[in-house]
BAZAGU-914046 format. One line per 2 residues: number of its first residue (from 1); their letters; for each residue x, y, z of C-alpha. Coordinates in nm, 3 decimals, always signed. Each point is the difference from the previous one (the first is absolute). Layout:
NUM	a	X/Y/Z; ...
# end
This chain:
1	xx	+0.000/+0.000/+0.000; +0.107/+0.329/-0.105
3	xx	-0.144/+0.175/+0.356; +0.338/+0.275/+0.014
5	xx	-0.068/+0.163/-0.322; -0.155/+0.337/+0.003
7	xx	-0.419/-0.024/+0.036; -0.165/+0.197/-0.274
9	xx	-0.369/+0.032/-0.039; -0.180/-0.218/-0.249
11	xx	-0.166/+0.111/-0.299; -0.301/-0.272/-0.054
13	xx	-0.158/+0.110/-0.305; +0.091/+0.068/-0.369
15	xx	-0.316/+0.241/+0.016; +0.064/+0.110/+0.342
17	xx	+0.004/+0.360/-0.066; -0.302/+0.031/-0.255
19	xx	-0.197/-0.200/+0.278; +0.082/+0.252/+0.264
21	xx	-0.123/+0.315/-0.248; -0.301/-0.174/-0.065
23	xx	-0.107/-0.089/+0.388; -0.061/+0.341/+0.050
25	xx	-0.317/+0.021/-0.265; -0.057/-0.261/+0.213
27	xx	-0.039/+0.094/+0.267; -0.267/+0.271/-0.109
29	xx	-0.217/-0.221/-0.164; -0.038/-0.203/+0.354
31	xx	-0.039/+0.313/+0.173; -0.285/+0.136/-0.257
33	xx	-0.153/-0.398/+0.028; +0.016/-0.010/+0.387
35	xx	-0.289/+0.165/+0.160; -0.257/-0.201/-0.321
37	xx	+0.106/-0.356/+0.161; -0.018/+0.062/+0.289
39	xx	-0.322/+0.079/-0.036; -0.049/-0.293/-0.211
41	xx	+0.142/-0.238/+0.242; -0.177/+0.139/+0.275
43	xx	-0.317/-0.049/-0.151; +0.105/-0.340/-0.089
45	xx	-0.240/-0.279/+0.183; +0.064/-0.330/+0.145
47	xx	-0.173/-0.202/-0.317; +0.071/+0.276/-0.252
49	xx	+0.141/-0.129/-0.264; +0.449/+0.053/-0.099
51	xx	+0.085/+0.018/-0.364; +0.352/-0.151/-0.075
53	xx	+0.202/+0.033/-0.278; +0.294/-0.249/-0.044
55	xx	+0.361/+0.120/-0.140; +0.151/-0.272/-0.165
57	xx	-0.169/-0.318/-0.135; +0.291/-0.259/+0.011
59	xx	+0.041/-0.298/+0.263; -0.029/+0.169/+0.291
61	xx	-0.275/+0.279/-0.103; -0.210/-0.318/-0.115
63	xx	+0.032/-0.116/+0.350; -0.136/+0.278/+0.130
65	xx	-0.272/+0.075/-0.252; -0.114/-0.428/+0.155
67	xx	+0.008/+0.140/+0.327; -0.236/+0.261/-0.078
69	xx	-0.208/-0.167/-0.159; -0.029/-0.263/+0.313
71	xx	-0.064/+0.271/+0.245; -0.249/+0.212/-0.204
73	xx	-0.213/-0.382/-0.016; +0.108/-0.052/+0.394
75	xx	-0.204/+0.361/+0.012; +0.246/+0.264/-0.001
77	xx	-0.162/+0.295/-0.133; +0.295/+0.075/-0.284
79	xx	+0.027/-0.015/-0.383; +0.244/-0.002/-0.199
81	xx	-0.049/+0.283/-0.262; +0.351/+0.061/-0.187
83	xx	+0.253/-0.198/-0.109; +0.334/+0.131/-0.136
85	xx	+0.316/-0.172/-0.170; +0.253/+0.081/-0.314
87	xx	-0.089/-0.296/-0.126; -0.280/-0.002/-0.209
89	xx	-0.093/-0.328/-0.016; +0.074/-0.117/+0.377
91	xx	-0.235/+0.297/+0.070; -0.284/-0.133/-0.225
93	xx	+0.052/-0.325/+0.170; -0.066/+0.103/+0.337
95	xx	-0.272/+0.234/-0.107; -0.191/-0.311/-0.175
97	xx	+0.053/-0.216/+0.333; -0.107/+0.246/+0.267
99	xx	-0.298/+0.238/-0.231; +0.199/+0.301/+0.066
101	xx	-0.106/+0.284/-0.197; +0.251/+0.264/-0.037
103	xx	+0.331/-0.100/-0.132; +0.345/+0.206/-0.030
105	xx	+0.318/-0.047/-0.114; +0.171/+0.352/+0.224
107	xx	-0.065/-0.032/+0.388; -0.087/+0.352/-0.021
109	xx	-0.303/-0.022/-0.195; -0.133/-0.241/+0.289
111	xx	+0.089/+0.241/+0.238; -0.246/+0.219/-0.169
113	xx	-0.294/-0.184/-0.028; -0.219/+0.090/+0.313
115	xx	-0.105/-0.303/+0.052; +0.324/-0.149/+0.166
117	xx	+0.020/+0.018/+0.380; +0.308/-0.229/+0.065
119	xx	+0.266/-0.151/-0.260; +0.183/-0.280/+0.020
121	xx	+0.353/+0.047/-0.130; +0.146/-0.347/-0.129
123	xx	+0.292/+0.143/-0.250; +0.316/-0.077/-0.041
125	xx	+0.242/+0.095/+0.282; +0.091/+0.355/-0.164
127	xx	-0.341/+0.163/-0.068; -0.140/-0.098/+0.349
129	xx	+0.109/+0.327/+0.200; -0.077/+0.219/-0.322
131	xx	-0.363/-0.135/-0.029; -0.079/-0.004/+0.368
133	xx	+0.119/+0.402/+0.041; -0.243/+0.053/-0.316
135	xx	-0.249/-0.138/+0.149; +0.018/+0.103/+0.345
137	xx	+0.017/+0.382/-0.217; -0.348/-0.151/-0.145
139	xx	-0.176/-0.037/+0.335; +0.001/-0.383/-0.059
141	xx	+0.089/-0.236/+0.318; +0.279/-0.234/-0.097
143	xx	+0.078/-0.380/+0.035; +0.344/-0.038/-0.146
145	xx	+0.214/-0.299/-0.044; +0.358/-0.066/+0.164
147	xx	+0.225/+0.102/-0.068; -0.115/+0.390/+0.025
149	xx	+0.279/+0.123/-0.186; +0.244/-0.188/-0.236
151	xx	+0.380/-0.020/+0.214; +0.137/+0.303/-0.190
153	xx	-0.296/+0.220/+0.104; +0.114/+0.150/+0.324
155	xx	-0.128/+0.371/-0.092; -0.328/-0.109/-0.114
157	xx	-0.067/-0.258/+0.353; +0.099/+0.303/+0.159
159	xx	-0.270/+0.291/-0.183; -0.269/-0.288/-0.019
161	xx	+0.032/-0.026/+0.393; -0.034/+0.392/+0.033
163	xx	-0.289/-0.002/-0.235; -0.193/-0.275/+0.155
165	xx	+0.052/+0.153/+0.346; -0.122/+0.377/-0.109
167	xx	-0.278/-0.156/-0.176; -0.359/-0.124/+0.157
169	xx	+0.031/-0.315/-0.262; +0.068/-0.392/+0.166
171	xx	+0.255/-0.193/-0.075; +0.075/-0.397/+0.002
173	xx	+0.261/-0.135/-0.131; -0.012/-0.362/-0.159
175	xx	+0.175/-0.183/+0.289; -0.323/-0.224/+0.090
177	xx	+0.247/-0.202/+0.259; -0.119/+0.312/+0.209
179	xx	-0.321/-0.112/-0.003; +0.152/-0.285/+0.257
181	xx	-0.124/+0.106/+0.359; +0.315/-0.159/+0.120
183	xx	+0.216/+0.315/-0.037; -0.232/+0.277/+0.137
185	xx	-0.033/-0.221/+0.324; +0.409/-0.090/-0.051
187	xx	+0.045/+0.380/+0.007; -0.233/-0.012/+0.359
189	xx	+0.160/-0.198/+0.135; +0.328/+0.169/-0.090
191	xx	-0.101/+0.323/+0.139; -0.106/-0.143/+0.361
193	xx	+0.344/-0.097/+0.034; -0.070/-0.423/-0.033
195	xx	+0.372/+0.012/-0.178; +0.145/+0.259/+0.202
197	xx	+0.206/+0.224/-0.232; -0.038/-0.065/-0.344
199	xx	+0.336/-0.129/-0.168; -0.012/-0.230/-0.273
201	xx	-0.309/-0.100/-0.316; +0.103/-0.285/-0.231
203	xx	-0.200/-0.089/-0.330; +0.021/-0.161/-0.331
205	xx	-0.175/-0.083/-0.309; +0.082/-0.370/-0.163
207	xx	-0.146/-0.143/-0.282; +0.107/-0.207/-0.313
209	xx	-0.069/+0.134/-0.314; +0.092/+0.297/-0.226
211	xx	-0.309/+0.259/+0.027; +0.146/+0.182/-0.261
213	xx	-0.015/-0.218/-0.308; -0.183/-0.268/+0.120
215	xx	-0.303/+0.187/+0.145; -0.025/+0.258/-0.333
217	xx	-0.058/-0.124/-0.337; +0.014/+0.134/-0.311
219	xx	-0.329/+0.019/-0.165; +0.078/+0.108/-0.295
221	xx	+0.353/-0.047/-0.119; -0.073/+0.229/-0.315
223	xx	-0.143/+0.297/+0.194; +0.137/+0.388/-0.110
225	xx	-0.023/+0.294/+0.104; -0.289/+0.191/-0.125
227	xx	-0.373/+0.128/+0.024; -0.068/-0.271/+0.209
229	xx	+0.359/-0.055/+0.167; +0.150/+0.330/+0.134
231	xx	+0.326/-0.086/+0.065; +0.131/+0.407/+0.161
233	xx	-0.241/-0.016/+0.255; +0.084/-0.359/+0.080
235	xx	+0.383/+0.146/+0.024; -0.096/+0.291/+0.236
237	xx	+0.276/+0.127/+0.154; +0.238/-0.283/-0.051
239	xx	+0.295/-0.011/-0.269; -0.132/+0.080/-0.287
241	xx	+0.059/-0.355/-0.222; -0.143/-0.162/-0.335
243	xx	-0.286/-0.205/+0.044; +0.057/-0.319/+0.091
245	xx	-0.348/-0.290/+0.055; +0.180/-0.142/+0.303
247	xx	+0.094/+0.297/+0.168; -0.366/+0.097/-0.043
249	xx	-0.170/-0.323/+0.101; +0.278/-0.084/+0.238
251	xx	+0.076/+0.279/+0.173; +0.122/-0.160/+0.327
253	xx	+0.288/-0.162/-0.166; +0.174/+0.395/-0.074
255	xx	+0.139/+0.198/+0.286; -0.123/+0.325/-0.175
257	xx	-0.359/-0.099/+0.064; +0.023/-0.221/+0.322
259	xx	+0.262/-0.137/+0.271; -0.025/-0.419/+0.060
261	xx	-0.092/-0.077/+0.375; +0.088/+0.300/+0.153
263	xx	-0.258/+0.187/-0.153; -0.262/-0.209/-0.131
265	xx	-0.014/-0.222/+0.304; +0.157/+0.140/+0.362
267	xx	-0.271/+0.264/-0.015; -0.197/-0.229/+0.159
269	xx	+0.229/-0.170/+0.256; +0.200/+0.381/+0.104
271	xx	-0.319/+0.165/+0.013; -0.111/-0.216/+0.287
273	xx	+0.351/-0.030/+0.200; +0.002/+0.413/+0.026
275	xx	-0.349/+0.045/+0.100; +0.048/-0.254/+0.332
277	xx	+0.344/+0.150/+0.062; -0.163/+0.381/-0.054
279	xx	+0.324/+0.128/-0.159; -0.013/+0.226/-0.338
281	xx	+0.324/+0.065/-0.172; +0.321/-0.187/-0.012
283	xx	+0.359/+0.176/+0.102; +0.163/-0.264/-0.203
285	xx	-0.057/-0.317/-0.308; +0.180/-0.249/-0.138
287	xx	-0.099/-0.277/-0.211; +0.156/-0.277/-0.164
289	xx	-0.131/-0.184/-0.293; -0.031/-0.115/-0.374
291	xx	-0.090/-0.206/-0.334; +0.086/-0.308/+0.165
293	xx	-0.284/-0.266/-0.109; -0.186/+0.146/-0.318
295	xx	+0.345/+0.060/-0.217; -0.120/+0.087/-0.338
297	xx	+0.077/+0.283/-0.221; -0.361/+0.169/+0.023
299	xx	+0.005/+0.101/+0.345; +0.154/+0.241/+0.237
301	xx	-0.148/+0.023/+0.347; +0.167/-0.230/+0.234
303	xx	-0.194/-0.322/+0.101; +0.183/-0.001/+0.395
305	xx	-0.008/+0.312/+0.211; +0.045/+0.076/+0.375
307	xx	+0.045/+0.313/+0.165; +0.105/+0.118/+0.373
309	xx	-0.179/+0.365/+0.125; +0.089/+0.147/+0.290
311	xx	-0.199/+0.289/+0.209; +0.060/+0.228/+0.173
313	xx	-0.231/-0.139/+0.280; +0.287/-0.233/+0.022
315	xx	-0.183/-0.284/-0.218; +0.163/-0.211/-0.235
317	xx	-0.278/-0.176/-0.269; +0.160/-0.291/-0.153
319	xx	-0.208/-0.081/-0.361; +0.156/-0.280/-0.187
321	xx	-0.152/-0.242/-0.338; +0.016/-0.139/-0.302
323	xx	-0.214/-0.173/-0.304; +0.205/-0.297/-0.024
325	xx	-0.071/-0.153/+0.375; -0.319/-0.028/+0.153
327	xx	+0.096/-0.156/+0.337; -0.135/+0.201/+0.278
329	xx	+0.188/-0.033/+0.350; -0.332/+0.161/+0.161
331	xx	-0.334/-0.049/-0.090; -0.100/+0.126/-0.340
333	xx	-0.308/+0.322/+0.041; -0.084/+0.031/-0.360
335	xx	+0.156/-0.134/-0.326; +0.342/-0.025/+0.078
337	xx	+0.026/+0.278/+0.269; +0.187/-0.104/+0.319
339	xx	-0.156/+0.066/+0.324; +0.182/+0.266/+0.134
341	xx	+0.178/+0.024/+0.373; -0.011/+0.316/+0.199
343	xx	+0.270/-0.014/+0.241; +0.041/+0.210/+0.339
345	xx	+0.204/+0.011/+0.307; -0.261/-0.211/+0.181
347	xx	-0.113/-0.244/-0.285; -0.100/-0.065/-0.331
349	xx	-0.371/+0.014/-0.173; -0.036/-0.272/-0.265
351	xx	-0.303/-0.169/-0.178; -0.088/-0.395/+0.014
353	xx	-0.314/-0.065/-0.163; -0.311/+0.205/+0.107
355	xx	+0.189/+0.135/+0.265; +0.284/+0.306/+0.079
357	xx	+0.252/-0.175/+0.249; +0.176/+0.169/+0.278
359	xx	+0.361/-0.145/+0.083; +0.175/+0.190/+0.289
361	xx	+0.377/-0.024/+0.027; +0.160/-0.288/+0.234
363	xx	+0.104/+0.197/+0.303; -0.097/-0.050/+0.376
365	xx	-0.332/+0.180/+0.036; -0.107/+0.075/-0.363
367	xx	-0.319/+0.053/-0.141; -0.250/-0.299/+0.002
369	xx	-0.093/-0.134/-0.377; -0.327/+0.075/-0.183
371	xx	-0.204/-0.048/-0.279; -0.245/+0.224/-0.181
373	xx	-0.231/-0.105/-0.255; -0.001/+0.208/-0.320
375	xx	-0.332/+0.169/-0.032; -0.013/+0.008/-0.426
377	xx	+0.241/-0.161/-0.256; +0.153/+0.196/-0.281
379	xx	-0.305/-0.005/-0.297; +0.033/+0.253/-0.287
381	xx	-0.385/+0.018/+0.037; +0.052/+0.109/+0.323
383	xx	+0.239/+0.261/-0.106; -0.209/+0.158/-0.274
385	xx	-0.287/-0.023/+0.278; +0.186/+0.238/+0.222
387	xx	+0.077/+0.266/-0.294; -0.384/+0.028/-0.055
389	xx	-0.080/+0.018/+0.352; +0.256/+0.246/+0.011
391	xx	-0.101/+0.192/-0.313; -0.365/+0.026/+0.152
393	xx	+0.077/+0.108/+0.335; +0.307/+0.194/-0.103
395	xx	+0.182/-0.097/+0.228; +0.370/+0.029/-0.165
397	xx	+0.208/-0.293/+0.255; +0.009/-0.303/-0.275
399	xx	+0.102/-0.338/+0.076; +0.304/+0.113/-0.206
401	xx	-0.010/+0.381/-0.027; +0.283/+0.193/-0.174
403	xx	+0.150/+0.156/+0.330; +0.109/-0.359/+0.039
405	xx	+0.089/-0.081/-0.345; +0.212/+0.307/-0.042
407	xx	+0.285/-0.117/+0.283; -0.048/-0.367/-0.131
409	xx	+0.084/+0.083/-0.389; +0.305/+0.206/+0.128
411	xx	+0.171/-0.231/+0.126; -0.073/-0.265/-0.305
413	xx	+0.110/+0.270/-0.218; +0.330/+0.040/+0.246
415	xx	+0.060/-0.340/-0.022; -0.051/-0.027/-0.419
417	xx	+0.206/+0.312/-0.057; +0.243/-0.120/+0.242
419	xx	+0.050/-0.354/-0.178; +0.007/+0.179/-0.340
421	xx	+0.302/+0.209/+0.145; +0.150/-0.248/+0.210
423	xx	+0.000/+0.235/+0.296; -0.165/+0.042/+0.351
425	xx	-0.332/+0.224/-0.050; -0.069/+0.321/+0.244
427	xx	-0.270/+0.181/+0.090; -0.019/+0.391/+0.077
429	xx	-0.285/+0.023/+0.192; +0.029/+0.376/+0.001
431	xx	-0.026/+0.019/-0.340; -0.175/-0.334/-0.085
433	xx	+0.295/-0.105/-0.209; +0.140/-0.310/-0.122
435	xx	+0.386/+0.042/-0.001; +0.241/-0.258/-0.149
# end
């Protein structure tokens, strides 16, 4: 590690200063939008009916589109209204299979239509913090998938935390784990002091399997860009390259549009970890990892990735994985998450089963051992239920709200940008600042 050179800010984005002129139109269109939805969500009623409008239409939009569908015929009072994709005909697909109406192929021009309440953003990596500031600019409440910012986006985690916190709008991001009751009560439990001080949260995400080319197909090997392909807007703010039908259909495989495990997956296992410990940004990242199973020339994201945090609290979170092992030392919560342990001067918290385990440490006159049972397990249904109770009642504190995901995507873009440079990652808190 190259920790004794000199540390010099990072600059995240090829765009990054034609992003920063634009957030200040902005920020007067949510200002001039503000006091209307309020007043719109105030008047909205317990059985009063949310319009959603989906952005993206791929594998994991489709998933959520399902879900919809499930808990509008459970009795959810929602519909979804707008669907939106640069892909023509995956759009028409999921327009056929769910009788939405109003189809677009810009994000923008579902933002407009006054019929959306909430989107669901389920994009590729890069687009996600672009789409969810335009709509929370819109007046629309926001579901938006992990990660909420692709790795090299540290400017725009940063503004979409400031705009979701000046604006009346809720926010949940796509880390349904959190729907688990096991970490709010974790986090309880934590806070009376069960552990003593806080010291130590280990994790992990294990599976077998390449998620990259084996979970996205190519539908259409002979696809170009076009009237019913638009390539640019796929690109965003990325490098600008040629079209290319796998980098478009197989996005995860490229490091300019997505990050391997670290990004597509430890959203959901760091998420939880920091919200029983209570910390928020890491003092210091490193990570180790690489191509190690999946060695072919198409891809560039490694398949093995671990990273060590430590807080300021004076907490060290331990996150390690791969896609070429699924062996799980603890028991698995999820597909392929490990159960995490929560480690404190007086004991450890760790999950067996239906119930959160108490351990204290072996010394004359320690705690006595427990066992809680877990009130809910993790159900994306669950976590889509809590966005619409909270969109109805307004009230803003998510199962997964952005003041949480904010500290948590720091320190998984420390620990990519780190790797990249093969150096220690810092963090300025005084002038929220990655420095390398």
């Amino acid at each position: 590690m190259e920790s004794n050179k000199r540390e010099t800010p990072v600059l995240n984005s090829p765009t990054r200063r034609q992003f920063m002129r634009t957030t200040a139109t902005g920020a007067a269109a949510l200002a001039a939008t503000s006091a209307f939805r309020k007043a719109q969500a105030d008047a909205l009623g317990a059985n009063e009916r949310i319009g959603i409008g989906v952005i993206g239409c791929g594998g994991r939009g489709s998933w959520h589109m399902d879900m919809l569908e499930q808990l509008k015929r459970d009795g959810e009072a929602i519909e979804l209204v707008a669907a939106c994709d640069v892909y023509r005909p995956r759009l028409q697909a999921a327009m056929d299979k769910h009788r939405i109406a109003n189809g677009y192929m810009d994000h923008r021009e579902l933002l407009a239509n006054p019929g959306v309440d909430l989107v669901c953003i389920a994009t590729p990596d890069h687009h996600h913090g672009y789409q969810a500031i335009d709509a929370i600019y819109a007046g629309k409440d926001v579901y938006c998938e992990k990660p909420v910012t692709h790795w090299r986006q540290f400017e725009l985690v940063k503004k979409l935390a400031k705009v979701v916190a000046e604006s009346d709008r809720v926010f949940q991001l796509g880390t349904q784990a959190m729907s688990d009751s096991a970490w709010r009560q974790m986090k309880q439990l934590v806070k009376q002091g069960l552990i003593g001080q806080p010291l130590f949260g280990e994790t992990g995400f294990f599976r077998v399997g390449d998620w990259g080319e084996r979970g996205m197909p190519v539908p259409d090997p002979n696809a170009k860009p076009g009237k019913d392909l638009n390539w640019q807007a796929f690109l965003g703010d990325s490098p600008k390259r040629p079209f290319d039908v796998s980098r478009f259909f197989r996005w995860r495989l490229y490091e300019d549009y997505a990050g391997g495990p670290a990004t597509d997956l430890y959203p959901h296992s760091l998420t939880q970890v920091v919200h029983v410990l209570g910390v928020t940004f890491p003092e210091m990242v490193v990570a180790t990892g690489g191509i190690d199973r999946y060695d072919y020339p198409l891809r560039e994201v490694p398949d093995t990735f671990s990273l060590q945090a430590h807080y300021p609290e004076k907490v060290t979170i331990s996150l390690i994985g791969t896609q070429g092992n699924d062996f799980q030392t603890t028991e698995p919560r999820g597909s392929g998450q490990r159960s995490p342990v929560i480690r404190g001067w007086d004991g450890a918290l760790w999950l067996k089963g239906k119930y959160i385990m108490f351990t204290p440490i072996r010394i004359q006159g320690a705690k006595k051992p427990r066992k809680i049972l877990i009130e809910q397990p993790e159900q994306l249904a669950n976590h889509w239920k809590n966005l619409l109770e909270c969109s109805r009642s307004r009230n803003r504190e998510t199962n997964s709200p952005m003041h949480l995901a904010y500290p948590v995507q720091t320190a998984l873009q420390m620990a990519m940008q780190g790797w990249k440079r093969g150096r220690v990652a810092r963090f300025d808190r005084g002038n929220e600042t990655i420095l390398l």
